[in-house]
N, C-alpha and C positions, 0 to 999 in steps of 0.2 A: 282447789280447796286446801287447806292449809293441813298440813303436816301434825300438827302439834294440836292437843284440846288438854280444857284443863283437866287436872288430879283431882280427886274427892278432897273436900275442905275439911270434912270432920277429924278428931284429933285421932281416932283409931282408923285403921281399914275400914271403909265398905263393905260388910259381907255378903258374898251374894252368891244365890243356890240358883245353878244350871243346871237343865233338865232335857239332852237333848240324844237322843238315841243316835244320832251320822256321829261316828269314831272321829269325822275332819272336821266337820263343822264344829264340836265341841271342844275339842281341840285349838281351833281356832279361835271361836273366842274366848275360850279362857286365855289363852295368849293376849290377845290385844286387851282383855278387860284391865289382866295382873300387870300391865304395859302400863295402863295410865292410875294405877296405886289402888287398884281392888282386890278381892281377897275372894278366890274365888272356889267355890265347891262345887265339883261337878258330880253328875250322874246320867245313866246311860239308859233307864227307863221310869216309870211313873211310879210303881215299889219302892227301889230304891230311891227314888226323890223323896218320897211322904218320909220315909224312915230316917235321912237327912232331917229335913224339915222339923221332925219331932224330937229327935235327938239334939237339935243343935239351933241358936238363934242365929237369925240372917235378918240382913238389912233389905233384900231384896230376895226376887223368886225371877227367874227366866223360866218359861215351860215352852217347850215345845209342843203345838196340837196333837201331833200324832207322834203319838210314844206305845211302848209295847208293857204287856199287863195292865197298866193305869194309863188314861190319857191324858194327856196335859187341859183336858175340863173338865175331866172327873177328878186329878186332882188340882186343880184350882177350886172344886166346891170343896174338897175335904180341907183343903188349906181354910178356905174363908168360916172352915164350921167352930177354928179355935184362934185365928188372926186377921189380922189388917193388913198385915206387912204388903207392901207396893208387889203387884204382881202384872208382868210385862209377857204376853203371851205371841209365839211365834209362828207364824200360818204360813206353809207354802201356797194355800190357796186362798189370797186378800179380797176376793169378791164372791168366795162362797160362805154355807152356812157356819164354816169353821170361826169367824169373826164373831158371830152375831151370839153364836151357842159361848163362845167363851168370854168375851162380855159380859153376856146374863148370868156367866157364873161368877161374876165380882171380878175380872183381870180390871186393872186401869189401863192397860193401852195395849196397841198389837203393833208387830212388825211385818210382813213383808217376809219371806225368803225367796231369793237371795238377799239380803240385808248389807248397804253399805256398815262398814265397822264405824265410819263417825256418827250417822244415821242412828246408829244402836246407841252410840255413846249419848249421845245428843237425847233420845228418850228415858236413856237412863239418868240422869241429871235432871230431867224433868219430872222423875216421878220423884227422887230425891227431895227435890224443892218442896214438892206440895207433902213428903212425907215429915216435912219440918216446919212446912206452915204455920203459921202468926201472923195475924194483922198486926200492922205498924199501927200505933195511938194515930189520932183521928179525929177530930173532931166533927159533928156534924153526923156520925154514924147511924145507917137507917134511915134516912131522909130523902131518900133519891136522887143524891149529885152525887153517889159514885163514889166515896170516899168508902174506904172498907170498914169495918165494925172497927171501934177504939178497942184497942188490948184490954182486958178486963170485964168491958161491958157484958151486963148481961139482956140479952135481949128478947122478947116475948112478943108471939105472936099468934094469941088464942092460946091454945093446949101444948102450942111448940115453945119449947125454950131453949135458950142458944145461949153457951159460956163462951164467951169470945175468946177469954180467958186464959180458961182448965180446959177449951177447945171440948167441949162436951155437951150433948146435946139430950134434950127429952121431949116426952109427948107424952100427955097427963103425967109427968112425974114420974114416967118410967125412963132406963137409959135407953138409948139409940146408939149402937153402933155402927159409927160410917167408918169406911175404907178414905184414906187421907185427897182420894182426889172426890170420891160423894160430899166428905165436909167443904172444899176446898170452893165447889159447886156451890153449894148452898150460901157457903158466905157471900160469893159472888152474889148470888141471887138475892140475899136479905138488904144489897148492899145499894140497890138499886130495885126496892119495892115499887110496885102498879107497872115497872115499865120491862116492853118487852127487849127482848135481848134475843140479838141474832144468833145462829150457829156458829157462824162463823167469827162471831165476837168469841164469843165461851170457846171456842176453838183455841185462839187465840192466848185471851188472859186465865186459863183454866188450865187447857193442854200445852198450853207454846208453839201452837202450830202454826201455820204461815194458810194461805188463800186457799193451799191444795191437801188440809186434810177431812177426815172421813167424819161427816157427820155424824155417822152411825153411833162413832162411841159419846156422842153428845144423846142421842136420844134413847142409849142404853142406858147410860148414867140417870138421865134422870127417870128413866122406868125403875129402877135400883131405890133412887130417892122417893119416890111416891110410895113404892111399897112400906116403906120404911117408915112416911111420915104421914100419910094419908094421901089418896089420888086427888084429890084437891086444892091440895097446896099450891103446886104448879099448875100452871096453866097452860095450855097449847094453843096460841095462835098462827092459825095454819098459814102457811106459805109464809113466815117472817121468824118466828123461836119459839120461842119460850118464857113467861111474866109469872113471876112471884106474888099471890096474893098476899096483901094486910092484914 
């Protein structure tokens, strides 16, 4: 694997609030984060992260599952009760309830520890993207060959209504607030009406993930998105994804 990955594009630092109680692992990567031009704030339990977090804006959240006083999914629900900010949650235990519980509490993605340092790098650039998201103009938007929503369109579907735009969503006319990778989903989903869409597609142009990731945070996400918009929106066609009703 290659030595070198890129630096954040944006014109300021990255801010990003690390939330990991190991004195090495924290340590660590705040090192390799501030290595490739991130800015990085750390803290050593769940208390002092929220108090971070509210004191200070950040582009990103790392938490750790298991932190001491607050855990890193108690605070990821106190985070999601006043932001969106991209939240990347990190589990020594990848196939127990640790994934699934922080998920449901709004994280966009989960890591693994021990965690390769590109591996992290590599998610964190992905949540980046979709925290910047914009469809490119388009013609043809909503039609189901796949083309993503034209920039500005505003699109309706029944009581949902979608700014492709001002990226702002409603249902009867009230706001919806999605987390940038719930919109990121959705646009997918409007983008490609009646038809259904694999996991592993959405894996894919949604997460950046390659053949070997974890469904799970695909059928979190959209359990996330139904609450949000009604359970009927999406669809669940068993053994194949998931389809967007018209």
């Amino acid at each position: 694997m290659s030595s070198s990955a890129p630096a954040p594009s944006s014109q300021r630092p990255v801010r990003v609030l690390l939330v990991e109680d190991d004195d090495l692992m924290r340590r660590s990567f705040a090192v390799a984060l501030e290595r490739y031009g991130y800015q990085v704030t750390a803290a050593a339990d769940g208390l002092a992260g929220l108090e971070l977090f509210r004191d200070e804006s950040f582009d990103l959240l790392i938490l750790d599952v298991m932190l001491p006083g607050l855990d890193g999914i108690g605070l990821c629900r106190r985070v999601r009760e006043a932001s969106l900010v991209p939240v990347l949650m990190m589990s020594a235990r990848g196939d127990g309830l640790d994934v699934v519980a922080g998920l449901e509490a709004g994280a966009d993605d989960y890591v693994v520890k021990p965690v390769d340092t590109f591996v992290l790098l590599a998610r964190i650039r992905s949540l980046l993207r979709r925290a910047t998201y914009a469809p490119a103009p388009a013609p043809g938007a909503a039609t189901g060959d796949g083309s993503p929503p034209s920039q500005g369109e505003v699109l309706v579907f029944g009581d949902l209504t979608i700014d492709t735009g001002g990226l702002e969503v409603s249902v009867s006319g009230s706001p919806v607030a999605l987390t940038p990778t719930e919109l990121k989903l959705l646009l997918e989903f409007v983008a490609h009406p009646g038809i259904v869409l694999e996991r592993h597609t959405l894996l894919r142009d949604v997460w950046d993930y390659g053949w070997d990731g974890d469904s799970r945070v695909v059928d979190l996400c959209v359990q996330r998105l139904r609450k949000k918009l009604g359970r009927d929106r999406i669809e669940t066609v068993r053994g194949f994804g998931y389809k967007f009703r018209r």
